[in-house]
Structure formats: structure tokens, C-alpha cells
DRENLUM-789455 format. One line per field, with one value per residue: residue number from 1; residue in one letter; x, y negated, z negated of N, C-alpha, C, CB in turn. Coordinates in steps of 0.05 Angstrom, whole numbers, always signed. Each point is the difference from the previous one (the first is absolute). Glycine has a CB too. Example, Ala and Ser with C-alpha at 12.3 -4.5 7.8 and 13.67 -1.06 7.14 Angstrom:
2
n <- (1 2)
res <- (A S)
n.u <- (+264 +31)
n.v <- (+114 -44)
n.w <- (-156 +39)
ca.u <- (-18 +16)
ca.v <- (-24 -24)
ca.w <- (+0 -1)
c.u <- (+18 -15)
c.v <- (-24 -22)
c.w <- (+0 -14)
cb.u <- (-38 +24)
cb.v <- (+23 +13)
cb.w <- (-25 +43)
This chain:
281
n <- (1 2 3 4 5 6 7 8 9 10 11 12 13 14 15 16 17 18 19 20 21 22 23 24 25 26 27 28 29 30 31 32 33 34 35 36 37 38 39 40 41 42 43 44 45 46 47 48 49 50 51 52 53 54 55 56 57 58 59 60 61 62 63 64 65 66 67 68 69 70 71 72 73 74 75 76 77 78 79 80 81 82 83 84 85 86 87 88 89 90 91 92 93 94 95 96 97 98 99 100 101 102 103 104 105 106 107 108 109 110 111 112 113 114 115 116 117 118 119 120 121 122 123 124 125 126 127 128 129 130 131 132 133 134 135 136 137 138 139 140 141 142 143 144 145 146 147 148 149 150 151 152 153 154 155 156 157 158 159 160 161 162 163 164 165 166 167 168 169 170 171 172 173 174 175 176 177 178 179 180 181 182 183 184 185 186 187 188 189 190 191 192 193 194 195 196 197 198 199 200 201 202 203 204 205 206 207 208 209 210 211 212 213 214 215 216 217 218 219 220 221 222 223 224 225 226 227 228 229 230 231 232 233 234 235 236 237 238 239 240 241 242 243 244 245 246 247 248 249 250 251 252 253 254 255 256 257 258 259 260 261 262 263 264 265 266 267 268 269 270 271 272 273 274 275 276 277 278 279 280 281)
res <- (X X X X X X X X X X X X X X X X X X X X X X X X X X X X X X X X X X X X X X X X X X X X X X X X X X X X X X X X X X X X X X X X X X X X X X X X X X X X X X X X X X X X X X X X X X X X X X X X X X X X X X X X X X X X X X X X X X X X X X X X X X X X X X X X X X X X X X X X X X X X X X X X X X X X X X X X X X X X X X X X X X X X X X X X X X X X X X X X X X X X X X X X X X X X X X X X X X X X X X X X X X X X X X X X X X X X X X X X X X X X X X X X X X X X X X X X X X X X X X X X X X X X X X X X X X X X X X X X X X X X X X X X X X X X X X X X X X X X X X X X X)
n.u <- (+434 +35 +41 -2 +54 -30 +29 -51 -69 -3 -57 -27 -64 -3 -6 +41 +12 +11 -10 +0 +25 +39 +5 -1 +45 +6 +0 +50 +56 +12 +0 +25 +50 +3 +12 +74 +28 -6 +64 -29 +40 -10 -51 +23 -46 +8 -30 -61 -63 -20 -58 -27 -28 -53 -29 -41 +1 +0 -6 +53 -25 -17 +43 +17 -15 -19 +60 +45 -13 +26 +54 +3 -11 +43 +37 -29 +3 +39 +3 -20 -58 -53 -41 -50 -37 -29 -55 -37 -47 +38 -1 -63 +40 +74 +4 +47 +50 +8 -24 +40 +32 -16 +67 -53 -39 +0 +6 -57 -28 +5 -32 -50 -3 +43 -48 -33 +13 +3 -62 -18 -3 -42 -35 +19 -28 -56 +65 -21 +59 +8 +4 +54 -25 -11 -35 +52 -35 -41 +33 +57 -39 -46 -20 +12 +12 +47 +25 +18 +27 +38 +25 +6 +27 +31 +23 +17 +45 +5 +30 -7 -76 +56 -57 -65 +14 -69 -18 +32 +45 +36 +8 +44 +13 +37 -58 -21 -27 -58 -22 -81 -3 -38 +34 -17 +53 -14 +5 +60 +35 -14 +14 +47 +23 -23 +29 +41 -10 +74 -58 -71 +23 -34 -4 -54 -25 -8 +81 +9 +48 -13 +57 +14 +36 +23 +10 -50 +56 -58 +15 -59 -36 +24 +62 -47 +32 +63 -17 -51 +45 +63 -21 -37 +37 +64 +17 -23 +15 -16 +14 -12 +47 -56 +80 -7 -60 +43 +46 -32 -38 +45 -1 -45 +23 +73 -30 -38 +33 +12 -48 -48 -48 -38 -23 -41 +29 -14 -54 +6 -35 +19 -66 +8 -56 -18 -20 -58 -28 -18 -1 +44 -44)
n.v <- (+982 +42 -45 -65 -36 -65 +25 +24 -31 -56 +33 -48 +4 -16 -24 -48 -26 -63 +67 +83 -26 -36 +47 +49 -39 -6 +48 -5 -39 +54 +40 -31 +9 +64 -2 -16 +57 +60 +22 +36 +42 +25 +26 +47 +9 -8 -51 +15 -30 +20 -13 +49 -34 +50 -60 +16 +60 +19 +68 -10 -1 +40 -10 -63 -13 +45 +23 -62 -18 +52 -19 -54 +43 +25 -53 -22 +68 +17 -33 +19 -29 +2 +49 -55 +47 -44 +44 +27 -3 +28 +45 +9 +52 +12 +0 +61 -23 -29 +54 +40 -42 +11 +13 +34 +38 -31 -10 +20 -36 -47 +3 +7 -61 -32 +40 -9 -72 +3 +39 -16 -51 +46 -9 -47 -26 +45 +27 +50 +15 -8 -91 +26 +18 -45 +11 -12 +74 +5 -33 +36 +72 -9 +52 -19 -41 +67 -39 -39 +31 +25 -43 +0 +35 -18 -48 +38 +37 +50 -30 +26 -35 -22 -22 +22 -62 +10 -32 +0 +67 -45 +48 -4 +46 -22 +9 +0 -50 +35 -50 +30 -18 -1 +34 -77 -13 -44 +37 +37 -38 -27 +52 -15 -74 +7 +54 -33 -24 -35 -4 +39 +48 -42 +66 -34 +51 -45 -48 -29 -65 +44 -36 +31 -14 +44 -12 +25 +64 -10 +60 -16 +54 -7 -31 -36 -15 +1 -25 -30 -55 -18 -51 +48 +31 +7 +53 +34 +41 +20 +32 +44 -26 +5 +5 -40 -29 -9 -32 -55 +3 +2 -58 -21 +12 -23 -47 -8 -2 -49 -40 +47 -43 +61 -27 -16 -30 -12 +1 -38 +54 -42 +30 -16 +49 +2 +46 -44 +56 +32 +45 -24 +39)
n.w <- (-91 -38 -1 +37 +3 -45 +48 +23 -20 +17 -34 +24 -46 +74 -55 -2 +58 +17 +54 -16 +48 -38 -41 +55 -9 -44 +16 +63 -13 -48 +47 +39 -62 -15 +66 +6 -41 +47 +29 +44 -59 +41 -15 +15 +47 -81 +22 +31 -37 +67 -13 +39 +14 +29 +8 +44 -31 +34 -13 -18 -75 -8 +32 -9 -45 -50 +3 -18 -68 -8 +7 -42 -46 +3 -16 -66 -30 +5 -33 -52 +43 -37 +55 +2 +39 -3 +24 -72 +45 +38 -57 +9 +10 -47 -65 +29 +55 -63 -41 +22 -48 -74 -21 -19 +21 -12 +67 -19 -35 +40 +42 -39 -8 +63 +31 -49 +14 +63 -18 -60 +44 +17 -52 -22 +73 +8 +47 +30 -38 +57 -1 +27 +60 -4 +49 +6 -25 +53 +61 -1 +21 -64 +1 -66 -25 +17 +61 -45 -54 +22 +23 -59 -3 +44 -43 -29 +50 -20 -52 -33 +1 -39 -30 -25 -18 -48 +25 -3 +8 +34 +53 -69 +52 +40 +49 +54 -40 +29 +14 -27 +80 +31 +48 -2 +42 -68 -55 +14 +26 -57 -7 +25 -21 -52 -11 -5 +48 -1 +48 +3 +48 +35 +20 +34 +26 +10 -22 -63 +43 -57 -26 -42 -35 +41 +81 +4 +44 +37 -15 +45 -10 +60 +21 -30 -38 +31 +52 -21 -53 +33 -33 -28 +41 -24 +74 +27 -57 +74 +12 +11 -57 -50 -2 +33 -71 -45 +37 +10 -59 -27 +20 -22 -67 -13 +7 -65 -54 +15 -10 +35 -20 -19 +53 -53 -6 +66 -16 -53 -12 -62 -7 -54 +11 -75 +15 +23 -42 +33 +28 +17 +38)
ca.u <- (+9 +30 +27 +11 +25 -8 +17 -5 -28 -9 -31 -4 -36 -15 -17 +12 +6 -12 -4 +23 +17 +19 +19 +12 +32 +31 +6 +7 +27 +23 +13 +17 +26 +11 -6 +25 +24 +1 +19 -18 +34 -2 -7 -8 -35 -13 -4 -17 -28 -18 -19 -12 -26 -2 -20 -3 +5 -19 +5 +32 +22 +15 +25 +34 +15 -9 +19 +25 -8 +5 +31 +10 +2 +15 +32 +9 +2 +29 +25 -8 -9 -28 -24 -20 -28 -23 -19 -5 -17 +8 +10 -24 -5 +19 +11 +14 +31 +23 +1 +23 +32 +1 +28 -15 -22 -12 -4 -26 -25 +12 -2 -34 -28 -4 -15 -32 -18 -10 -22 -18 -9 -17 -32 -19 -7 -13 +15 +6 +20 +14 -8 +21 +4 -15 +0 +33 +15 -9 +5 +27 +8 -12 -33 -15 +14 +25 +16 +16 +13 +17 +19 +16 +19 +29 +15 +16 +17 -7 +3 -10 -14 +18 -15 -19 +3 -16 +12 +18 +25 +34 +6 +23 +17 +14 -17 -27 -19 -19 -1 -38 -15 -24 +15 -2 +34 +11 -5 +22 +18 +4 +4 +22 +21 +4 +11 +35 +7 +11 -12 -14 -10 -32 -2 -22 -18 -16 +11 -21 +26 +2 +23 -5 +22 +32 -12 -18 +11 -26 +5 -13 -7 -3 +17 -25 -1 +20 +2 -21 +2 +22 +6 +5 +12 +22 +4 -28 +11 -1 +26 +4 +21 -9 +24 +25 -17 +5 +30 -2 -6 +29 +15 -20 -15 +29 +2 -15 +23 +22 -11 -12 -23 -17 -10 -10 +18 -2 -22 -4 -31 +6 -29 +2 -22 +6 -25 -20 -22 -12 +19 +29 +4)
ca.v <- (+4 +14 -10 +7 -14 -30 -14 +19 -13 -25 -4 -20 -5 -20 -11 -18 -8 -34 +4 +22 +4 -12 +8 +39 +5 -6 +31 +13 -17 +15 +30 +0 -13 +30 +22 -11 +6 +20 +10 +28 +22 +30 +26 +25 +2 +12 -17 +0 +11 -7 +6 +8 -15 -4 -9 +10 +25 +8 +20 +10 +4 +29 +19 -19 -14 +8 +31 -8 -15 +19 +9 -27 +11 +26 -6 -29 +12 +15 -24 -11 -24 -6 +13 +5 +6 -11 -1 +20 +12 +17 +30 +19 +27 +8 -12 +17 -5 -10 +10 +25 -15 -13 +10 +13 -8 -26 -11 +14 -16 -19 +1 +6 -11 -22 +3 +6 -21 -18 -4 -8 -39 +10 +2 -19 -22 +7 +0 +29 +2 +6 -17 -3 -29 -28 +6 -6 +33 +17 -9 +3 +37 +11 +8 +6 -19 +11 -3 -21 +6 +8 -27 -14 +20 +0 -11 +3 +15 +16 -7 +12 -26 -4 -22 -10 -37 -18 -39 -27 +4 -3 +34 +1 +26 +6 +23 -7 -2 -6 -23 -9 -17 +7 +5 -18 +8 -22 +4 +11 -10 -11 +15 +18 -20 +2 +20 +5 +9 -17 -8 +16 +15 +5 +12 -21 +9 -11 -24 -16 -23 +0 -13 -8 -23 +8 +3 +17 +5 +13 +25 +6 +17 +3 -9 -28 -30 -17 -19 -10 -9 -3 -12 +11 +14 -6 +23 +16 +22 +15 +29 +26 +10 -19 -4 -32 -18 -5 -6 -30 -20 +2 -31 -25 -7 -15 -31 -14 +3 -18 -36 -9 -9 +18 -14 -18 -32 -25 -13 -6 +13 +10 -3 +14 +9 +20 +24 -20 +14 +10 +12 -5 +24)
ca.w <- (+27 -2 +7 +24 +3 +14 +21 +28 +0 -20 +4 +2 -2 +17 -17 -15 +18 +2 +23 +1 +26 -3 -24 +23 +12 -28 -23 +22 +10 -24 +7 +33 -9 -17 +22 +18 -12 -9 +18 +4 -2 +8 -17 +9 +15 -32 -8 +24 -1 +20 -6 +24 +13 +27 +3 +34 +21 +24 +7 +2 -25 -11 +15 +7 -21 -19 -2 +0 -26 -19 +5 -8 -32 -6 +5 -21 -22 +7 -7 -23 +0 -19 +11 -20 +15 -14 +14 -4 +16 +26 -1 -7 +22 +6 -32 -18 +14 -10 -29 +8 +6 -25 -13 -31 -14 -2 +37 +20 -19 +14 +34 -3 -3 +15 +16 -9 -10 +23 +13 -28 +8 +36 -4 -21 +16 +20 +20 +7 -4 +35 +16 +25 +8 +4 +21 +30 +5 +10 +21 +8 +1 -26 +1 -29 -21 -6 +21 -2 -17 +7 +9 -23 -18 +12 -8 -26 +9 -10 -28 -34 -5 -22 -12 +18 -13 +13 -2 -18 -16 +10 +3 -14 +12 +23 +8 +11 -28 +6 -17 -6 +24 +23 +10 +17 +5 -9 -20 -8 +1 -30 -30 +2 -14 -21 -6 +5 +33 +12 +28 -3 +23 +10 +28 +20 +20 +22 -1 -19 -11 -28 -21 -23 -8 +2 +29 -3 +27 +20 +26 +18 -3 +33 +21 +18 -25 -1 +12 +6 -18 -19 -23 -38 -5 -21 +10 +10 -8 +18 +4 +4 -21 -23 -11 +13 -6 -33 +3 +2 -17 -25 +10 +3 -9 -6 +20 -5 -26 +5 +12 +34 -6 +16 +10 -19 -10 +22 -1 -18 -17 -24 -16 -28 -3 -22 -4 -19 -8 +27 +17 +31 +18)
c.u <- (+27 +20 +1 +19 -12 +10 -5 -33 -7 -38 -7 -38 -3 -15 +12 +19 -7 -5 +26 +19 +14 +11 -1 +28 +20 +13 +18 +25 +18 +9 +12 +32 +12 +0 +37 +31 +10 +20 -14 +31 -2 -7 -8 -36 -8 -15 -28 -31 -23 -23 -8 -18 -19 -24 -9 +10 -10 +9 +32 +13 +1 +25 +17 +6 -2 +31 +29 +8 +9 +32 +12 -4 +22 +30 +3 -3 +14 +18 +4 -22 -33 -19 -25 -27 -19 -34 -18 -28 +0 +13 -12 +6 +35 +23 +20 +27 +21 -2 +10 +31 +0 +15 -8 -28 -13 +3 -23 -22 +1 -11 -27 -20 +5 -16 -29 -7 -9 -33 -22 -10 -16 -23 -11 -14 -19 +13 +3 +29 +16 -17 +19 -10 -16 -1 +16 +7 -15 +5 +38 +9 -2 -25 -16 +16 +28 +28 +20 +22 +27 +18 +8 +17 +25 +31 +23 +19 -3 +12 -14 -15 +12 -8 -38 -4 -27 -2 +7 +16 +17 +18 +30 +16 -3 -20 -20 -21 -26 -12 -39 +2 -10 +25 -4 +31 +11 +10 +27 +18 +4 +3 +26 +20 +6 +15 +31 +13 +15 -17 -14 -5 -27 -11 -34 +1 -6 +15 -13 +38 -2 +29 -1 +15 +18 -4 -11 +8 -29 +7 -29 -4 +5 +13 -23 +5 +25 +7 -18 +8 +29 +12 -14 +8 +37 +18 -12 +18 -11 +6 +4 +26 -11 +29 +15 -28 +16 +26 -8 -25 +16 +15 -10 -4 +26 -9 -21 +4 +18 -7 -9 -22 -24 -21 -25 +5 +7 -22 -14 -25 +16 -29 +3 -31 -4 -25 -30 -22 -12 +4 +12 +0 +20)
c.v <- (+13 -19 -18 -27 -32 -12 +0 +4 -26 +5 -24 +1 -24 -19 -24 -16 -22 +18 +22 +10 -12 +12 +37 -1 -4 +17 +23 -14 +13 +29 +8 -9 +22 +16 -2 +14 +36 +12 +27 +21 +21 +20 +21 +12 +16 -14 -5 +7 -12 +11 +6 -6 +9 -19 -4 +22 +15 +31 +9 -6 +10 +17 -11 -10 +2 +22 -13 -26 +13 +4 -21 +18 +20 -15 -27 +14 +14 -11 -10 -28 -1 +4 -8 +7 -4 +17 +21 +15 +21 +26 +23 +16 +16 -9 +29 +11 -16 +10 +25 -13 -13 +21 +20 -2 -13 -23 +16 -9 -27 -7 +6 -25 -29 +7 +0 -33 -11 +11 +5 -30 +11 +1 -22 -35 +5 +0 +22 +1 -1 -24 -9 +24 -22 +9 -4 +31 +24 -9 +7 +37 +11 +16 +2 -16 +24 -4 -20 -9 +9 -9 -14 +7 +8 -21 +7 +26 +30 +9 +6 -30 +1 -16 +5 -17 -7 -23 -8 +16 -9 +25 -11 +25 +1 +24 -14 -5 +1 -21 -3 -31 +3 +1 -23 -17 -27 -3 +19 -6 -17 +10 +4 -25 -13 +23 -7 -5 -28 -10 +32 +13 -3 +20 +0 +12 -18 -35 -16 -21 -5 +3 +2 -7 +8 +14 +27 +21 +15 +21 +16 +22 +13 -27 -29 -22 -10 -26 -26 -30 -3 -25 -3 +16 +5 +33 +13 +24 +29 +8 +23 +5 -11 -3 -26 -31 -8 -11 -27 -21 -7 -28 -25 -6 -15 -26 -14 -9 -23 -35 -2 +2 +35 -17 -20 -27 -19 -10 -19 +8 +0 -10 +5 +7 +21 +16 -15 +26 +7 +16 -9 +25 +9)
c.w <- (+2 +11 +33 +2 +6 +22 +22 -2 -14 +2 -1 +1 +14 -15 -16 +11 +18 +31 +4 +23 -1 -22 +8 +10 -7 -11 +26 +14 -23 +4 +22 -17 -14 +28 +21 -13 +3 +28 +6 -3 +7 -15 +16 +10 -26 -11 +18 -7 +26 -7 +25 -2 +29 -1 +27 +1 +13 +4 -4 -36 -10 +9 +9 -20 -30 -11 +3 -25 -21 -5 -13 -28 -14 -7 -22 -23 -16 -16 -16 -1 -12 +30 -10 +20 -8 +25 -14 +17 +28 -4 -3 +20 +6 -21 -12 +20 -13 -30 -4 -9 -30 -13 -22 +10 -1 +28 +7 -11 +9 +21 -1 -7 +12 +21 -14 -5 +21 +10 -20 +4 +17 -11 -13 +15 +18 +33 +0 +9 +29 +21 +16 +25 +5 +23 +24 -14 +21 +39 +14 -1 -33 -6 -31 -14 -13 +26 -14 -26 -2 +12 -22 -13 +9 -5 -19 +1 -7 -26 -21 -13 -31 -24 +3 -22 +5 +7 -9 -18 +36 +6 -7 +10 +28 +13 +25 -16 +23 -1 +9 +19 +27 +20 +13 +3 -21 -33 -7 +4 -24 -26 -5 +2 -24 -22 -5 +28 +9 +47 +8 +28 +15 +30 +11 +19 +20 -11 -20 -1 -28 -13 -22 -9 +5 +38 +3 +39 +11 +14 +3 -2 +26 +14 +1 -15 -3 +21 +1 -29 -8 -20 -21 -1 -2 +18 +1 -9 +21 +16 -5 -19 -27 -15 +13 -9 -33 +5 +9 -20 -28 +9 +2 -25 -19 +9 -12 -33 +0 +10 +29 -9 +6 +12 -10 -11 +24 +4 -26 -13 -27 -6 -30 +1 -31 +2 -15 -4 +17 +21 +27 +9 +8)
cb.u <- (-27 -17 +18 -42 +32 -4 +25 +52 -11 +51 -9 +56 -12 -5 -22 -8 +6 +33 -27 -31 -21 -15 -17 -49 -14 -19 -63 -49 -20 -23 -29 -47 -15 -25 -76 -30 -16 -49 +44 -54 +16 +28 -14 +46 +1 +33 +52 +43 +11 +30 -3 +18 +31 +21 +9 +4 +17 -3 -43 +9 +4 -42 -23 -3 -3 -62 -37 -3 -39 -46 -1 -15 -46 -29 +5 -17 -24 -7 -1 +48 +36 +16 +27 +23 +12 +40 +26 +29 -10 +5 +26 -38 -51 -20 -57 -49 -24 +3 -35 -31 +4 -43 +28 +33 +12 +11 +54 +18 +3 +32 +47 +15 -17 +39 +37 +3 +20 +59 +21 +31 +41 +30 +3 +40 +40 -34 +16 -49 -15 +5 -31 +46 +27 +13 -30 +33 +15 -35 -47 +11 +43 +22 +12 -18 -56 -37 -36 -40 -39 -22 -23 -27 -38 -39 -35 -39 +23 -12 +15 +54 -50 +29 +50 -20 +52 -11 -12 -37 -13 -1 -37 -22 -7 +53 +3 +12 +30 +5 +69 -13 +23 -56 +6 -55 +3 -30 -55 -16 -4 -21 -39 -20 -5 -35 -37 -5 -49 +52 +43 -15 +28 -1 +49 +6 -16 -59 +13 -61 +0 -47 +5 -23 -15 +17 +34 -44 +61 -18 +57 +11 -25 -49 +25 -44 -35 +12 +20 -39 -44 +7 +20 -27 -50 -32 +25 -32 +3 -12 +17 -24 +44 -56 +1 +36 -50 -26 +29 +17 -40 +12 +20 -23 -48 +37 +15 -28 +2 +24 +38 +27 +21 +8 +24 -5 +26 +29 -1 +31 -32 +58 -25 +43 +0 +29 +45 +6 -2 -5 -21 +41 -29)
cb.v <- (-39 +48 +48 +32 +46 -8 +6 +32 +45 -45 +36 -10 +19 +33 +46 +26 +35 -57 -50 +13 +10 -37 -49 +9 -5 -30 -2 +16 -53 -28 +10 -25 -48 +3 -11 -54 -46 +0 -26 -18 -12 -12 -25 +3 +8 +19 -10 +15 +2 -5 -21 +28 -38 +46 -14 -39 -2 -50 -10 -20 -19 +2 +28 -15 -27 -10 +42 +17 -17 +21 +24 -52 -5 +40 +17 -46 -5 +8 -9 +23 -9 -44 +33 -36 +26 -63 -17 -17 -40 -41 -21 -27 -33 +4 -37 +14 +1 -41 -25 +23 -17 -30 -46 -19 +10 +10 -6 +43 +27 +11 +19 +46 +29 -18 +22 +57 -8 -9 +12 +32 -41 +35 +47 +25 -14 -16 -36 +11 +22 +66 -9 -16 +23 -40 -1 -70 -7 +11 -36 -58 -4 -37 +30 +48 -37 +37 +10 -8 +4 +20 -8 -13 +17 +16 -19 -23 -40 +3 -25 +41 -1 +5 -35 +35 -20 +23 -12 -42 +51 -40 +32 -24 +27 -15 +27 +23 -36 +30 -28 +21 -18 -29 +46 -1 +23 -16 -10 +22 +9 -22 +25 +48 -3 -28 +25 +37 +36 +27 -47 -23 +28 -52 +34 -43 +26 +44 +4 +44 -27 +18 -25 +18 -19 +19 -33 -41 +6 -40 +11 -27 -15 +30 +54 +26 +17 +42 +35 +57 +15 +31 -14 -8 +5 -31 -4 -26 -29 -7 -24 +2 +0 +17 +50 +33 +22 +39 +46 +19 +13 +63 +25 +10 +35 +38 +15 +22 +50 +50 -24 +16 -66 +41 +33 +39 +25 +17 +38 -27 +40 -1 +16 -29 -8 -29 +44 -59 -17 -30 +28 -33 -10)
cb.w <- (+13 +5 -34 +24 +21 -38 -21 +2 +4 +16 -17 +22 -47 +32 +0 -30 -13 -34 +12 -29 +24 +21 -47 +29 +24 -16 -41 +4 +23 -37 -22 +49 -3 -58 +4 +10 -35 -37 -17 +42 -33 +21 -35 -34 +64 -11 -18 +27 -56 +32 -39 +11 -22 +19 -41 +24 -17 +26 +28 +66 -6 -7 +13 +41 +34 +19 +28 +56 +16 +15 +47 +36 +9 +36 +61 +23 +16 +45 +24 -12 +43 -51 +7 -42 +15 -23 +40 -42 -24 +21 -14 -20 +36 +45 -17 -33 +41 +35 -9 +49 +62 +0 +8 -44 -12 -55 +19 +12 -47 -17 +20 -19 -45 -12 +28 -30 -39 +18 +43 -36 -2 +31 -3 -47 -7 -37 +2 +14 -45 -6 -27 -37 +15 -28 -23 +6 -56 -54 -21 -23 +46 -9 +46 +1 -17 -32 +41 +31 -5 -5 +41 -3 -14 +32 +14 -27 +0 +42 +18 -13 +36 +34 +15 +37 +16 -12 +8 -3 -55 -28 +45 -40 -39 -21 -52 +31 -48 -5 +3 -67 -23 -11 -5 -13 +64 +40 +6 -2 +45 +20 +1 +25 +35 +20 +24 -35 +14 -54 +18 -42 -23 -24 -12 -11 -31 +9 +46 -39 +41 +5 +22 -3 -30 -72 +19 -47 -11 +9 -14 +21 -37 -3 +32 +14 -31 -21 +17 +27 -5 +35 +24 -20 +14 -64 -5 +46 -52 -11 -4 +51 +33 -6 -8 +68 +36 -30 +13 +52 +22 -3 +22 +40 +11 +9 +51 +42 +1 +13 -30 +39 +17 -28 +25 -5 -38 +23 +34 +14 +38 -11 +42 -31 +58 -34 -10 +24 -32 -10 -24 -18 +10)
């Protein structure tokens, strides 16, 4: 299982266990007590890895909150900070917008046979490759699967792809990486905190109070759902200035850095979900 810190994971077999919910919360009372000691210090946004996410989207997210995602990216990349893009299925049809941007070679091969294998799982499971969109996408103004593609990719701006990570690796370069996994939302928000990602961009259409282990920020695609859902939503990125958009999400996304809850964590969603056998969509 390789290395890690006894101080900051503990484990615990149920199986050997008089009564594991009492000796769960024991292990979980020792790491709150390490946890209590720890001080918070100031670092540079170099220091900064985020992860991109949409889920539910609708007509508008390619052009509000997807495209001002993009911009966020750009400026954290800039900064020396970290970028990771997952969802590989939502890039079918608009894979070689981010494979144009790959640094080498070997990054591009890379990007290639991460798209190819994914839709290699698709067949070898008997799943048609273009089984996007879903039907809240198509309801919210989606119509094909390259349309909705083309929104995903927006996330990732227009940065130089610098990596591509598969599951369960750990992103090590500064940049915009790629990262192997479905586009189901629970599943990738878990990828992408395992990765590294300190907290994860999600942008939403048609809305979801979906959480995961690190915070998880909500920006809106349209006014409606912000208002209609505002306690999951976090900010609406809908607007005619997407620069002054990114600019305030930038600040949001600081404050949250610094210790402001998001509306996930007030509410208290946090999920976990792994990649299991079979197909995740």
C-alpha cells in the first residue's frame, strides 16, 4: 500500500472489530486532537491546485460558467498555481482543442490514448460511445454530445496541458493536467481530491447539493438556479462581463482558501464515491 503518515491516516477492519463505531470514533477523536494542533500560514497561489467539474448543465454553460472557469484557470496557471480536468467522457468530440495545447509529444500521446482507452471501456462493456447528453442536459438547451463537449473544455481555458494523470496517481506539475475518469459528478469530485486538488470548481445548470471531501464551490450557469437554489449555490457566473466574473470568482475562490465555508460544507453534503468496474457515465 506504500507509505503514509500514522498521525493523519488511520485504518480500521470492521471485521475484527468487538463494536466498529466505537473504536471508528476513537481513531477519529486522535486525528481531531493532531488535527487541533495544526496552524494555518500563508502561501503563495503557486501553491494553489484546483479541480474542474460541471454537472447538470444547460445551454448556458459553455458560455457563463464553464467559460469563466476557463479564465479562473488561465489566471491560476499564470500564477504558477495547479489546474486538473477530469470528466473524460464529456471531452469526446472536443479532445483535440486540448490536445493542440499539450507541451510534447509524449503529453499529447498521453491525451490520445486517454481518450482512446476511455472509449475502448465504453465498447468493451457494450455502451454507445456518445451516450451524452443526459436528459436534464438536453432539457436545459443541450442538444449533442460534441455541443456539450465543447462546454467542458471550456473549463480548462487556454493553458498548455502540462500532465495527463491517471486514476489514483497524484498531480506533480505546476499547470493545467488531465486527469482519467467518468463524468459522474460524485465519482469525479473524488477523483479529483484524491489527486491533490485543494477544492473543486463545480459549475451547474440545472443545480445538485452535491459535496465532497474538500470544498466543493457552486457556480451557476443562470441567475434562475442561483436564485431558485441558493443554498447550493456558492455564485452565478451569469453575465455579459465574464473578466469581471472570473475576477470575483478569484476572490471567492481566495476566501475559501483562507477558511470560508462553502455552501456544501454549511449544509453539510460531503460524499465519497470510487471508480468501480463496469460502466460510470
Amino acid at each position: 500500500m506504500g507509505t503514509w503518515n500514522e498521525n493523519r491516516v488511520k485504518f480500521l477492519s470492521v471485521q475484527d472489530c468487538e463494536d466498529e463505531l466505537e473504536q471508528g470514533i476513537e481513531l477519529i477523536n486522535e486525528l481531531k486532537e493532531i488535527a487541533s494542533k495544526d496552524k494555518r500560514e500563508k502561501v503563495p497561489a503557486s501553491k494553489l491546485k484546483i479541480g474542474l467539474k460541471c454537472g447538470g448543465s444547460d445551454g448556458f454553460s459553455g458560455i457563463t460558467a464553464n467559460a469563466v472557469c476557463g479564465l479562473v484557470t488561465d489566471e491560476i496557471c499564470a500564477m504558477g498555481g495547479t489546474a486538473v480536468l477530469t470528466e473524460v467522457p464529456e471531452m469526446f468530440g472536443a479532445e483535440t482543442i486540448l490536445f493542440q495545447r499539450c507541451i510534447n509529444k509524449e503529453i499529447f500521446q498521453k491525451g490520445v490514448n486517454l481518450i482512446n482507452d476511455f472509449k475502448k471501456y465504453f465498447k468493451d462493456h457494450g455502451q454507445p460511445v456518445s451516450e451524452n447528453p443526459s436528459p436534464g442536459n438536453k432539457e436545459g438547451g443541450i442538444t449533442t454530445l460534441e455541443e456539450k463537449s465543447l462546454g467542458c473544455v471550456q473549463k480548462g481555458g487556454t493553458a498548455p496541458v502540462v500532465d495527463v494523470l491517471d486514476y489514483g496517481d497524484t498531480v506533480t506539475k505546476s499547470g493545467l493536467n488531465l486527469l482519467n475518469g467518468p463524468g459522474n459528478d460524485i465519482v469525479s469530485i473524488t477523483n479529483l481530491s484524491a489527486v491533490g486538488c485543494h477544492l473543486v470548481l463545480f459549475t451547474t445548470g440545472r443545480g445538485t447539493p452535491l459535496g465532497g471531501a474538500v470544498p466543493t464551490i457552486k457556480i451557476a450557469s443562470n441567475d434562475t438556479i442561483a436564485t431558485r437554489k441558493s443554498h447550493w449555490i456558492d455564485y452565478s457566473a451569469y453575465g455579459f462581463d465574464k473578466q469581471a466574473n472570473a475576477n470575483e470568482l478569484l476572490e471567492l475562490i481566495k476566501k475559501v482558501a483562507d477558511g470560508e465555508l462553502t455552501k456544501n460544507e454549511i449544509q453539510g453534503n460531503h460524499e465519497i464515491a470510487i471508480f468501480k468496474d463496469g460502466v460510470t457515465l
